[in-house]
C-alpha positions in Angstrom: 0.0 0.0 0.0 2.8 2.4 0.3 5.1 1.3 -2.2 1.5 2.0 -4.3 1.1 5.2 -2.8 4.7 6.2 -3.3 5.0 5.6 -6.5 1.8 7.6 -7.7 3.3 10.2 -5.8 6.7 10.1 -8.0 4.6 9.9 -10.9 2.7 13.1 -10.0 5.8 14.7 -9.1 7.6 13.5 -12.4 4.3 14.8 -14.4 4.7 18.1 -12.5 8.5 18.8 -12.8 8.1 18.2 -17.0 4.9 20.6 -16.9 6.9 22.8 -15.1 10.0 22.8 -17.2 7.7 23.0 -20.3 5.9 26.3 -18.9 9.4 27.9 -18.3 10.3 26.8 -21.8 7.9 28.2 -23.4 7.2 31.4 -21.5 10.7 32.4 -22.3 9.9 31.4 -25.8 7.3 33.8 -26.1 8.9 36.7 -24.7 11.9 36.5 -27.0 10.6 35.4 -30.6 6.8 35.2 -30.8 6.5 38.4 -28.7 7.6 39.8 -32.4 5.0 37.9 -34.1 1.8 36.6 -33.3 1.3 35.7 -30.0 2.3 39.3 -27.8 1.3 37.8 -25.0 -2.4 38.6 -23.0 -3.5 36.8 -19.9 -6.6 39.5 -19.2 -9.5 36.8 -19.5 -8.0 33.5 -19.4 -5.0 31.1 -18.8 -1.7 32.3 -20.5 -1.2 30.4 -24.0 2.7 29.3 -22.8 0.6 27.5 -19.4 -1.6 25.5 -22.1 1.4 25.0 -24.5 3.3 23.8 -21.7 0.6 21.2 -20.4 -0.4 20.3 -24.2 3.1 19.7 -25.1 4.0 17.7 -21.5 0.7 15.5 -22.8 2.5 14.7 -26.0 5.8 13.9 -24.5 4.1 11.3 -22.3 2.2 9.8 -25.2 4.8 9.9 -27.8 8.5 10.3 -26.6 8.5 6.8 -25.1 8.0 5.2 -28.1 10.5 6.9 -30.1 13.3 6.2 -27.4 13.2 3.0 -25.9 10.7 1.6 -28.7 11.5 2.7 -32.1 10.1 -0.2 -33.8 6.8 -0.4 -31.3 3.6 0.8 -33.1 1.0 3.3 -31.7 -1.9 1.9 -30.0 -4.8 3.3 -31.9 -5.7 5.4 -28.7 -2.5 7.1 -28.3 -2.9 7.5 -32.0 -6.1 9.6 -31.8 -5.2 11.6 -28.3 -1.6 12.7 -29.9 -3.6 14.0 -33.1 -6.2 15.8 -30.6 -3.6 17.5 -28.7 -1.4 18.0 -31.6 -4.5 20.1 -33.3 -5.3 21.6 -30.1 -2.0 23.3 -29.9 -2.3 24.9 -33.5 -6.1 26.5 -32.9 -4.4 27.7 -29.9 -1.7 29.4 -31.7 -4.2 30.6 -34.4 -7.0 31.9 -32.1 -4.4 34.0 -30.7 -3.2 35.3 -33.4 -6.5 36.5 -34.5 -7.1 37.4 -31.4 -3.7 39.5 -31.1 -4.7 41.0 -34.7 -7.6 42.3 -33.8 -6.1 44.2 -30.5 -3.7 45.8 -32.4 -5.7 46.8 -35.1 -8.4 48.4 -32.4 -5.3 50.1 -30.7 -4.5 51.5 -34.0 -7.6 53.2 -34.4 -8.4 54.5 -31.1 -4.9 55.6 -31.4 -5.4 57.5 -35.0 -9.4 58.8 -34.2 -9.3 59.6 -30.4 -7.4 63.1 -30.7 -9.6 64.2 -33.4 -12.9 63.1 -31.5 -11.3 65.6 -28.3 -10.4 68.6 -31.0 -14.0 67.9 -32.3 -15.2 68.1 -28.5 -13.1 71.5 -27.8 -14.2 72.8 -31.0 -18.2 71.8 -30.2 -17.1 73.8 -26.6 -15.7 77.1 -28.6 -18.8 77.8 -30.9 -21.5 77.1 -27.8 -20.2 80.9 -27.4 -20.1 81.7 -30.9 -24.1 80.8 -30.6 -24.8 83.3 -27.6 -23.6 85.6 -29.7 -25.3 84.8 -32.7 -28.5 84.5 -31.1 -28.6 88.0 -29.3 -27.9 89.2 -32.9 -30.7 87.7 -34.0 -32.9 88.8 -31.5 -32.1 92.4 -31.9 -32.9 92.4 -35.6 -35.6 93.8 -36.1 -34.9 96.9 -34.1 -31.2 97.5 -36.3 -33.0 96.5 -40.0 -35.2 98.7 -41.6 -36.8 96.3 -44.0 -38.6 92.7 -44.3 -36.0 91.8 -47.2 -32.8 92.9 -45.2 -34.4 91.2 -42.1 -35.0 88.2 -44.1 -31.6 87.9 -46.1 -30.3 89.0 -42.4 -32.0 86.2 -40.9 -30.6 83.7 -43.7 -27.1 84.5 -43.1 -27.5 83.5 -39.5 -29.3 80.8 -39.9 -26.4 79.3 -42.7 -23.9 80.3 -39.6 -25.4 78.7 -37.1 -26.4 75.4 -39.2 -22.2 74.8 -40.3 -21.5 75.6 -36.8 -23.9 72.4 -35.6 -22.2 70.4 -37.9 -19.8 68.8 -35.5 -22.3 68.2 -32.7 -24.4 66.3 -34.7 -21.1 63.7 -35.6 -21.7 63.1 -31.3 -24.6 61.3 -31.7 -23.6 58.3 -33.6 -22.9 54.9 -31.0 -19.7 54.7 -33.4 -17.6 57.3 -31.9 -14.7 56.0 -34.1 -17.1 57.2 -37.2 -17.6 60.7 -35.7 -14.2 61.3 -35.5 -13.4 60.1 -39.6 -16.4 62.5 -40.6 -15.1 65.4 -38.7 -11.5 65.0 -40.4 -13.0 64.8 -43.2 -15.5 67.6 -43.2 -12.5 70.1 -41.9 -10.1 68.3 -44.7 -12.5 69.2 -47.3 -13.0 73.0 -45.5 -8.8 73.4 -45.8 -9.2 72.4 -49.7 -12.2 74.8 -49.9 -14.5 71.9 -50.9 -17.9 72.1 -49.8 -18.6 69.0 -48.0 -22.6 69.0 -47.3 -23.2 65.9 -45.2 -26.7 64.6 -44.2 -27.0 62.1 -41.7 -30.3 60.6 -41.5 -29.8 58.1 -38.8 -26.5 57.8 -36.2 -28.3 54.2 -35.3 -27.9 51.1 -37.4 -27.0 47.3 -37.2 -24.6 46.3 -39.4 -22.4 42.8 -39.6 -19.0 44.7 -40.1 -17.3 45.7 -37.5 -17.1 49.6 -36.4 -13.4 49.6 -37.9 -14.4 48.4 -41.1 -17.1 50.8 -41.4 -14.6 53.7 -40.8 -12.5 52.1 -43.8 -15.4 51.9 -46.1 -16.4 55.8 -45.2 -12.9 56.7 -45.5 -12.8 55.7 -48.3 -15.5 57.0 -50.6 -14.9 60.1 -48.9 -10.9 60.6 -50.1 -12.2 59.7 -53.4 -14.7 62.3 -53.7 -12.0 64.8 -52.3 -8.9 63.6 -54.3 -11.0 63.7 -57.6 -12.7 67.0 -56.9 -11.5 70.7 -57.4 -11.7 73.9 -55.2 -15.1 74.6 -55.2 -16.8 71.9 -56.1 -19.7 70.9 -53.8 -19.5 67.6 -52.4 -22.8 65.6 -50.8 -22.8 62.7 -48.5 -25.2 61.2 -46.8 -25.3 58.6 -43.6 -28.3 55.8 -43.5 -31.8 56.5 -45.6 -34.6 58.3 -44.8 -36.7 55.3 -46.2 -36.7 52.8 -43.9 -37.5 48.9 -45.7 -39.3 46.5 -43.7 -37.1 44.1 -42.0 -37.4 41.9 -39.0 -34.3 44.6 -37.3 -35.7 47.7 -35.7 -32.7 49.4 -36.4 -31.7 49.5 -40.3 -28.6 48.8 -41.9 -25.8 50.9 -42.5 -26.0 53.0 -45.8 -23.7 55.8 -47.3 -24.0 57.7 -50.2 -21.3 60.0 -51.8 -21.8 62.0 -54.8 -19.3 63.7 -56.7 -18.7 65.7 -60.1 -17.6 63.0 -62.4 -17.5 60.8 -65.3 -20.6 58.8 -67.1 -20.9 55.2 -65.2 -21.2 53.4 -68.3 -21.0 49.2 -67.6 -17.3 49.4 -68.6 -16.3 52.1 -66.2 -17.9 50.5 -63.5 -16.3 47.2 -64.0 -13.0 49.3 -64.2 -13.3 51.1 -61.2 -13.5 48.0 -58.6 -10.7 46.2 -60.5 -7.6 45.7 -58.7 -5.0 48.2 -59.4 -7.2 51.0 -61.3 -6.9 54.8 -60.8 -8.6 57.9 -62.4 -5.9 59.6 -60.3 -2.9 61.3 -61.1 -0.5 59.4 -59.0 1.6 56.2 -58.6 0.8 55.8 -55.4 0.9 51.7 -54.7 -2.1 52.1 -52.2 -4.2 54.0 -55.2 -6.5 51.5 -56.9 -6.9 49.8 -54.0 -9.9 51.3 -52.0 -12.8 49.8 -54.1 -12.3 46.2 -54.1 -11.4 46.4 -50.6 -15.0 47.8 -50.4 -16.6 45.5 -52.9 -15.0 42.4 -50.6 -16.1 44.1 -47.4 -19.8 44.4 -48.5 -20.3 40.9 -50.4 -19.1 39.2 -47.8 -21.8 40.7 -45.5 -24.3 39.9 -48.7 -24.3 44.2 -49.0 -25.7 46.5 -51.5 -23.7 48.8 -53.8 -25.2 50.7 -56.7 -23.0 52.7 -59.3 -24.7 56.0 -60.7 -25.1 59.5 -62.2 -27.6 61.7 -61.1 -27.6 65.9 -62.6 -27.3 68.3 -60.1 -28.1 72.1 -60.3 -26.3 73.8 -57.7 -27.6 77.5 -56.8 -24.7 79.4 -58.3 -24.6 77.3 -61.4 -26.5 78.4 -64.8 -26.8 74.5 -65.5 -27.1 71.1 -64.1 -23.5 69.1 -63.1 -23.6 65.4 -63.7 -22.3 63.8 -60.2 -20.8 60.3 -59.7 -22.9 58.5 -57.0 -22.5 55.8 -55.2 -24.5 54.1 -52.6 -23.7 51.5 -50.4 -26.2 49.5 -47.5 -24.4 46.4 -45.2 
Protein backbone atom coordinates (compact mmCIF):
# COMPACT_ATOMS: atom_id res chain seq x y z
CA UNK A 1 0.00 0.00 0.00
CA UNK A 2 2.78 2.38 0.31
CA UNK A 3 5.08 1.28 -2.17
CA UNK A 4 1.46 2.03 -4.28
CA UNK A 5 1.13 5.16 -2.75
CA UNK A 6 4.66 6.18 -3.27
CA UNK A 7 5.04 5.64 -6.48
CA UNK A 8 1.77 7.55 -7.72
CA UNK A 9 3.26 10.23 -5.81
CA UNK A 10 6.69 10.13 -7.99
CA UNK A 11 4.60 9.89 -10.88
CA UNK A 12 2.75 13.14 -9.97
CA UNK A 13 5.76 14.75 -9.13
CA UNK A 14 7.61 13.47 -12.41
CA UNK A 15 4.33 14.78 -14.36
CA UNK A 16 4.69 18.13 -12.54
CA UNK A 17 8.52 18.75 -12.78
CA UNK A 18 8.06 18.16 -17.02
CA UNK A 19 4.94 20.61 -16.92
CA UNK A 20 6.89 22.84 -15.10
CA UNK A 21 10.02 22.78 -17.18
CA UNK A 22 7.70 23.03 -20.30
CA UNK A 23 5.91 26.34 -18.88
CA UNK A 24 9.39 27.93 -18.31
CA UNK A 25 10.27 26.77 -21.82
CA UNK A 26 7.89 28.16 -23.39
CA UNK A 27 7.18 31.39 -21.50
CA UNK A 28 10.71 32.37 -22.26
CA UNK A 29 9.92 31.36 -25.82
CA UNK A 30 7.35 33.78 -26.15
CA UNK A 31 8.93 36.66 -24.66
CA UNK A 32 11.86 36.52 -26.98
CA UNK A 33 10.56 35.35 -30.63
CA UNK A 34 6.75 35.15 -30.75
CA UNK A 35 6.51 38.36 -28.73
CA UNK A 36 7.59 39.79 -32.43
CA UNK A 37 5.01 37.88 -34.11
CA UNK A 38 1.80 36.60 -33.32
CA UNK A 39 1.30 35.73 -29.95
CA UNK A 40 2.30 39.26 -27.82
CA UNK A 41 1.30 37.84 -24.99
CA UNK A 42 -2.36 38.57 -22.96
CA UNK A 43 -3.47 36.84 -19.88
CA UNK A 44 -6.56 39.50 -19.19
CA UNK A 45 -9.49 36.78 -19.45
CA UNK A 46 -7.95 33.47 -19.41
CA UNK A 47 -5.00 31.15 -18.79
CA UNK A 48 -1.70 32.25 -20.52
CA UNK A 49 -1.25 30.39 -23.98
CA UNK A 50 2.71 29.31 -22.83
CA UNK A 51 0.65 27.51 -19.42
CA UNK A 52 -1.64 25.52 -22.15
CA UNK A 53 1.39 24.99 -24.51
CA UNK A 54 3.27 23.84 -21.65
CA UNK A 55 0.58 21.20 -20.41
CA UNK A 56 -0.42 20.31 -24.18
CA UNK A 57 3.06 19.74 -25.08
CA UNK A 58 3.96 17.73 -21.52
CA UNK A 59 0.69 15.50 -22.84
CA UNK A 60 2.54 14.73 -26.01
CA UNK A 61 5.76 13.91 -24.50
CA UNK A 62 4.08 11.28 -22.33
CA UNK A 63 2.18 9.81 -25.17
CA UNK A 64 4.75 9.90 -27.79
CA UNK A 65 8.47 10.27 -26.63
CA UNK A 66 8.45 6.84 -25.11
CA UNK A 67 7.97 5.23 -28.10
CA UNK A 68 10.46 6.92 -30.13
CA UNK A 69 13.31 6.24 -27.44
CA UNK A 70 13.15 2.98 -25.91
CA UNK A 71 10.69 1.58 -28.73
CA UNK A 72 11.51 2.68 -32.13
CA UNK A 73 10.12 -0.22 -33.76
CA UNK A 74 6.82 -0.45 -31.28
CA UNK A 75 3.60 0.78 -33.14
CA UNK A 76 1.00 3.33 -31.75
CA UNK A 77 -1.93 1.93 -30.04
CA UNK A 78 -4.77 3.29 -31.88
CA UNK A 79 -5.67 5.36 -28.74
CA UNK A 80 -2.49 7.13 -28.30
CA UNK A 81 -2.88 7.54 -32.00
CA UNK A 82 -6.05 9.58 -31.76
CA UNK A 83 -5.20 11.55 -28.26
CA UNK A 84 -1.62 12.70 -29.87
CA UNK A 85 -3.60 14.01 -33.09
CA UNK A 86 -6.23 15.85 -30.63
CA UNK A 87 -3.64 17.50 -28.70
CA UNK A 88 -1.42 18.01 -31.65
CA UNK A 89 -4.53 20.13 -33.34
CA UNK A 90 -5.30 21.64 -30.13
CA UNK A 91 -2.05 23.27 -29.92
CA UNK A 92 -2.28 24.90 -33.55
CA UNK A 93 -6.10 26.50 -32.91
CA UNK A 94 -4.37 27.66 -29.92
CA UNK A 95 -1.70 29.41 -31.69
CA UNK A 96 -4.17 30.64 -34.41
CA UNK A 97 -7.01 31.95 -32.12
CA UNK A 98 -4.43 33.99 -30.71
CA UNK A 99 -3.19 35.30 -33.37
CA UNK A 100 -6.53 36.50 -34.46
CA UNK A 101 -7.14 37.44 -31.40
CA UNK A 102 -3.67 39.53 -31.10
CA UNK A 103 -4.68 41.04 -34.71
CA UNK A 104 -7.56 42.28 -33.79
CA UNK A 105 -6.13 44.17 -30.50
CA UNK A 106 -3.65 45.80 -32.44
CA UNK A 107 -5.73 46.76 -35.05
CA UNK A 108 -8.41 48.42 -32.43
CA UNK A 109 -5.31 50.11 -30.69
CA UNK A 110 -4.50 51.50 -34.03
CA UNK A 111 -7.56 53.20 -34.40
CA UNK A 112 -8.37 54.47 -31.14
CA UNK A 113 -4.91 55.64 -31.36
CA UNK A 114 -5.37 57.48 -35.00
CA UNK A 115 -9.37 58.83 -34.19
CA UNK A 116 -9.25 59.57 -30.43
CA UNK A 117 -7.36 63.07 -30.74
CA UNK A 118 -9.62 64.23 -33.43
CA UNK A 119 -12.88 63.11 -31.53
CA UNK A 120 -11.25 65.56 -28.27
CA UNK A 121 -10.36 68.57 -31.05
CA UNK A 122 -14.03 67.90 -32.29
CA UNK A 123 -15.17 68.15 -28.54
CA UNK A 124 -13.13 71.51 -27.79
CA UNK A 125 -14.23 72.81 -31.00
CA UNK A 126 -18.21 71.83 -30.18
CA UNK A 127 -17.14 73.84 -26.58
CA UNK A 128 -15.75 77.10 -28.63
CA UNK A 129 -18.80 77.75 -30.86
CA UNK A 130 -21.48 77.11 -27.84
CA UNK A 131 -20.17 80.93 -27.43
CA UNK A 132 -20.05 81.71 -30.90
CA UNK A 133 -24.06 80.81 -30.59
CA UNK A 134 -24.82 83.25 -27.60
CA UNK A 135 -23.63 85.55 -29.66
CA UNK A 136 -25.28 84.82 -32.75
CA UNK A 137 -28.55 84.48 -31.06
CA UNK A 138 -28.57 88.02 -29.34
CA UNK A 139 -27.94 89.21 -32.94
CA UNK A 140 -30.71 87.67 -34.00
CA UNK A 141 -32.89 88.84 -31.50
CA UNK A 142 -32.11 92.38 -31.90
CA UNK A 143 -32.87 92.36 -35.65
CA UNK A 144 -35.59 93.81 -36.13
CA UNK A 145 -34.89 96.92 -34.08
CA UNK A 146 -31.19 97.47 -36.34
CA UNK A 147 -32.98 96.48 -39.95
CA UNK A 148 -35.20 98.68 -41.57
CA UNK A 149 -36.81 96.33 -44.03
CA UNK A 150 -38.57 92.71 -44.31
CA UNK A 151 -36.02 91.81 -47.24
CA UNK A 152 -32.83 92.88 -45.22
CA UNK A 153 -34.38 91.19 -42.13
CA UNK A 154 -35.01 88.17 -44.08
CA UNK A 155 -31.60 87.87 -46.10
CA UNK A 156 -30.30 88.98 -42.37
CA UNK A 157 -32.04 86.21 -40.94
CA UNK A 158 -30.65 83.71 -43.68
CA UNK A 159 -27.07 84.47 -43.14
CA UNK A 160 -27.46 83.54 -39.51
CA UNK A 161 -29.25 80.79 -39.91
CA UNK A 162 -26.40 79.34 -42.73
CA UNK A 163 -23.87 80.35 -39.60
CA UNK A 164 -25.41 78.73 -37.09
CA UNK A 165 -26.38 75.41 -39.16
CA UNK A 166 -22.22 74.85 -40.28
CA UNK A 167 -21.55 75.56 -36.75
CA UNK A 168 -23.85 72.44 -35.56
CA UNK A 169 -22.24 70.41 -37.94
CA UNK A 170 -19.77 68.75 -35.54
CA UNK A 171 -22.35 68.24 -32.72
CA UNK A 172 -24.38 66.31 -34.73
CA UNK A 173 -21.12 63.65 -35.58
CA UNK A 174 -21.74 63.06 -31.34
CA UNK A 175 -24.55 61.27 -31.72
CA UNK A 176 -23.56 58.26 -33.61
CA UNK A 177 -22.88 54.94 -31.04
CA UNK A 178 -19.70 54.66 -33.42
CA UNK A 179 -17.60 57.31 -31.88
CA UNK A 180 -14.70 56.00 -34.09
CA UNK A 181 -17.10 57.17 -37.24
CA UNK A 182 -17.60 60.68 -35.68
CA UNK A 183 -14.18 61.32 -35.51
CA UNK A 184 -13.44 60.09 -39.58
CA UNK A 185 -16.40 62.47 -40.59
CA UNK A 186 -15.09 65.42 -38.70
CA UNK A 187 -11.48 65.05 -40.39
CA UNK A 188 -13.02 64.85 -43.20
CA UNK A 189 -15.52 67.64 -43.21
CA UNK A 190 -12.51 70.05 -41.93
CA UNK A 191 -10.12 68.27 -44.69
CA UNK A 192 -12.51 69.19 -47.32
CA UNK A 193 -12.97 73.04 -45.51
CA UNK A 194 -8.83 73.41 -45.76
CA UNK A 195 -9.17 72.40 -49.66
CA UNK A 196 -12.19 74.78 -49.86
CA UNK A 197 -14.45 71.86 -50.95
CA UNK A 198 -17.92 72.07 -49.75
CA UNK A 199 -18.56 68.95 -47.98
CA UNK A 200 -22.62 69.00 -47.32
CA UNK A 201 -23.16 65.86 -45.24
CA UNK A 202 -26.73 64.65 -44.21
CA UNK A 203 -26.96 62.14 -41.72
CA UNK A 204 -30.32 60.56 -41.47
CA UNK A 205 -29.79 58.05 -38.82
CA UNK A 206 -26.46 57.76 -36.23
CA UNK A 207 -28.35 54.24 -35.30
CA UNK A 208 -27.87 51.13 -37.45
CA UNK A 209 -26.96 47.33 -37.25
CA UNK A 210 -24.58 46.34 -39.41
CA UNK A 211 -22.42 42.76 -39.59
CA UNK A 212 -18.97 44.67 -40.13
CA UNK A 213 -17.31 45.66 -37.51
CA UNK A 214 -17.06 49.64 -36.37
CA UNK A 215 -13.36 49.65 -37.94
CA UNK A 216 -14.44 48.44 -41.06
CA UNK A 217 -17.12 50.84 -41.35
CA UNK A 218 -14.62 53.66 -40.82
CA UNK A 219 -12.55 52.14 -43.79
CA UNK A 220 -15.39 51.91 -46.14
CA UNK A 221 -16.40 55.84 -45.17
CA UNK A 222 -12.94 56.69 -45.47
CA UNK A 223 -12.79 55.66 -48.32
CA UNK A 224 -15.46 56.97 -50.60
CA UNK A 225 -14.89 60.13 -48.92
CA UNK A 226 -10.91 60.58 -50.14
CA UNK A 227 -12.23 59.66 -53.41
CA UNK A 228 -14.66 62.27 -53.67
CA UNK A 229 -11.98 64.79 -52.26
CA UNK A 230 -8.88 63.63 -54.25
CA UNK A 231 -11.02 63.73 -57.63
CA UNK A 232 -12.67 67.05 -56.91
CA UNK A 233 -11.48 70.70 -57.37
CA UNK A 234 -11.73 73.94 -55.18
CA UNK A 235 -15.06 74.56 -55.18
CA UNK A 236 -16.75 71.93 -56.11
CA UNK A 237 -19.74 70.87 -53.83
CA UNK A 238 -19.54 67.57 -52.44
CA UNK A 239 -22.80 65.64 -50.76
CA UNK A 240 -22.77 62.73 -48.46
CA UNK A 241 -25.18 61.19 -46.81
CA UNK A 242 -25.26 58.63 -43.60
CA UNK A 243 -28.27 55.81 -43.53
CA UNK A 244 -31.79 56.50 -45.59
CA UNK A 245 -34.62 58.31 -44.79
CA UNK A 246 -36.72 55.25 -46.18
CA UNK A 247 -36.69 52.77 -43.86
CA UNK A 248 -37.51 48.91 -45.65
CA UNK A 249 -39.35 46.48 -43.74
CA UNK A 250 -37.07 44.15 -41.99
CA UNK A 251 -37.37 41.89 -38.98
CA UNK A 252 -34.33 44.61 -37.25
CA UNK A 253 -35.67 47.69 -35.74
CA UNK A 254 -32.72 49.43 -36.43
CA UNK A 255 -31.66 49.55 -40.29
CA UNK A 256 -28.64 48.81 -41.85
CA UNK A 257 -25.78 50.92 -42.51
CA UNK A 258 -25.97 52.98 -45.75
CA UNK A 259 -23.70 55.83 -47.34
CA UNK A 260 -24.02 57.68 -50.16
CA UNK A 261 -21.27 60.05 -51.77
CA UNK A 262 -21.77 62.05 -54.75
CA UNK A 263 -19.34 63.73 -56.70
CA UNK A 264 -18.66 65.75 -60.09
CA UNK A 265 -17.59 63.04 -62.44
CA UNK A 266 -17.53 60.76 -65.31
CA UNK A 267 -20.63 58.77 -67.12
CA UNK A 268 -20.87 55.21 -65.24
CA UNK A 269 -21.18 53.45 -68.29
CA UNK A 270 -20.95 49.24 -67.57
CA UNK A 271 -17.34 49.44 -68.65
CA UNK A 272 -16.25 52.11 -66.25
CA UNK A 273 -17.85 50.46 -63.47
CA UNK A 274 -16.30 47.19 -63.96
CA UNK A 275 -12.99 49.30 -64.15
CA UNK A 276 -13.33 51.14 -61.15
CA UNK A 277 -13.53 48.00 -58.64
CA UNK A 278 -10.71 46.23 -60.53
CA UNK A 279 -7.59 45.69 -58.69
CA UNK A 280 -5.02 48.21 -59.44
CA UNK A 281 -7.17 50.99 -61.30
CA UNK A 282 -6.88 54.75 -60.76
CA UNK A 283 -8.57 57.89 -62.39
CA UNK A 284 -5.95 59.61 -60.34
CA UNK A 285 -2.89 61.28 -61.08
CA UNK A 286 -0.49 59.39 -58.95
CA UNK A 287 1.65 56.22 -58.63
CA UNK A 288 0.76 55.80 -55.38
CA UNK A 289 0.87 51.73 -54.71
CA UNK A 290 -2.07 52.11 -52.23
CA UNK A 291 -4.18 54.03 -55.16
CA UNK A 292 -6.53 51.53 -56.86
CA UNK A 293 -6.92 49.77 -54.04
CA UNK A 294 -9.94 51.32 -52.02
CA UNK A 295 -12.85 49.76 -54.06
CA UNK A 296 -12.34 46.22 -54.15
CA UNK A 297 -11.40 46.44 -50.63
CA UNK A 298 -15.00 47.84 -50.42
CA UNK A 299 -16.60 45.51 -52.86
CA UNK A 300 -15.00 42.41 -50.60
CA UNK A 301 -16.10 44.05 -47.45
CA UNK A 302 -19.85 44.42 -48.51
CA UNK A 303 -20.34 40.93 -50.41
CA UNK A 304 -19.13 39.20 -47.81
CA UNK A 305 -21.84 40.67 -45.48
CA UNK A 306 -24.34 39.94 -48.65
CA UNK A 307 -24.33 44.25 -49.02
CA UNK A 308 -25.69 46.48 -51.51
CA UNK A 309 -23.74 48.79 -53.80
CA UNK A 310 -25.20 50.73 -56.66
CA UNK A 311 -23.05 52.75 -59.34
CA UNK A 312 -24.74 56.04 -60.74
CA UNK A 313 -25.07 59.52 -62.15
CA UNK A 314 -27.63 61.75 -61.08
CA UNK A 315 -27.55 65.88 -62.64
CA UNK A 316 -27.34 68.31 -60.07
CA UNK A 317 -28.11 72.06 -60.30
CA UNK A 318 -26.32 73.77 -57.72
CA UNK A 319 -27.61 77.55 -56.85
CA UNK A 320 -24.68 79.36 -58.33
CA UNK A 321 -24.61 77.34 -61.37
CA UNK A 322 -26.52 78.35 -64.78
CA UNK A 323 -26.77 74.46 -65.51
CA UNK A 324 -27.08 71.14 -64.11
CA UNK A 325 -23.53 69.11 -63.06
CA UNK A 326 -23.60 65.41 -63.74
CA UNK A 327 -22.27 63.76 -60.24
CA UNK A 328 -20.83 60.30 -59.72
CA UNK A 329 -22.86 58.49 -57.01
CA UNK A 330 -22.46 55.80 -55.23
CA UNK A 331 -24.53 54.07 -52.62
CA UNK A 332 -23.73 51.49 -50.40
CA UNK A 333 -26.19 49.53 -47.54
CA UNK A 334 -24.39 46.41 -45.23
Amino acid sequence: MVKSFHSAVTFILDRNIIIFRNMILWNMFENSFLQKTVFKHDSEGGIPLFILLAIITSLLEELSLPYFIFLPNWKFPKITLICFTFFLLLAFVLVILLAIRSQKKEQAIHYYETYLPILDDMILNIRKTQHNHNNAIQAIASLPQTVPDYDSLASALEEYSNYMAKGTIPTRFLYFENKLLAALLYNKYCLAVEKKIPLNITIHNHFYESHLSEFEIVDLCGILLDNALETSHTNDALFAEIGTSIQKNTSSPLPPFAITVKNPGPETTQDFIKKIFSMGYTSKNTSSAEHGLGLPYIKSLVQKQHGYIEVSNEMITLDDAEKPIRYFVIHISV
